[in-house]
N, C-alpha and C positions, 0 to 999 in steps of 0.2 A: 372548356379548355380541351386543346386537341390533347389525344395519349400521347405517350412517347412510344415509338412502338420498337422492342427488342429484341434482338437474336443473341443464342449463347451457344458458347464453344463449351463443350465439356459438360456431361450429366454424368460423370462418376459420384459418388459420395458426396462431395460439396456444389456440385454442381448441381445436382435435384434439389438441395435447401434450398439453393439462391435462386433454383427455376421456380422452384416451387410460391417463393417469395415474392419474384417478380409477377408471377399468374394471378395469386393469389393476394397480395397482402400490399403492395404497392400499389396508392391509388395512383392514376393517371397513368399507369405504365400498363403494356401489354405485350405480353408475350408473343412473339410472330415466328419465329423462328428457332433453329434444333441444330447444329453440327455435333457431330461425333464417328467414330471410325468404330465404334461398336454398333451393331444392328439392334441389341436390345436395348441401348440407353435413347436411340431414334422412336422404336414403339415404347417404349416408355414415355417419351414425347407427347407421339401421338395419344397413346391412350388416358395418359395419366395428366396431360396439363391442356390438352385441344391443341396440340401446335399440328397443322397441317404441313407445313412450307419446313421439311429437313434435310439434310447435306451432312454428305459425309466428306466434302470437302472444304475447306473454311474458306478458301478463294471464291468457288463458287458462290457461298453465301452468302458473300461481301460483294459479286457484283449482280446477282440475280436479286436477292430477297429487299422485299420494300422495308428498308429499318434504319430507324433515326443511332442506335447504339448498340454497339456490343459486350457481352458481360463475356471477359474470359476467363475460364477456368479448367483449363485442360492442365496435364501435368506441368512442371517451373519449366522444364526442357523447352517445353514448346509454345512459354509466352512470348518470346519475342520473333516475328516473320520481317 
């Protein structure tokens, strides 16, 4: 079965469980992708879950990064674009 492969908007506090779930603890899923507007929650990304492919802008992520879905979780403000 192919993965599903995912990008996530937001690694604040809930955002690293749910990256961390999707990395981690979801079979057939895989983590591909990273946005965020802070610099340390993108190396955090990288270091902490192997996501290479990060954006610190969400448009960009959605037309450049190869991913079947995206988990958002940036603050309530800024889930709807």
């Amino acid at each position: 079965m192919k993965k599903l492969r995912v990008g996530i908007a937001g690694l604040g506090r809930l955002g690293k469980v749910h990256a961390h779930n999707i990395a981690y603890k979801i079979p057939n899923a895989e983590l591909v992708a990273a946005c965020s507007i802070m610099p340390a929650e993108l190396e955090y990304a990288k270091q902490e879950l192997g996501v290479t492919d990060v954006y610190t802008d969400y448009n960009e992520m959605l037309s450049k990064a190869d991913i079947d879905a995206v988990v958002i979780v940036t603050t309530s403000s800024e889930h709807c674009w």
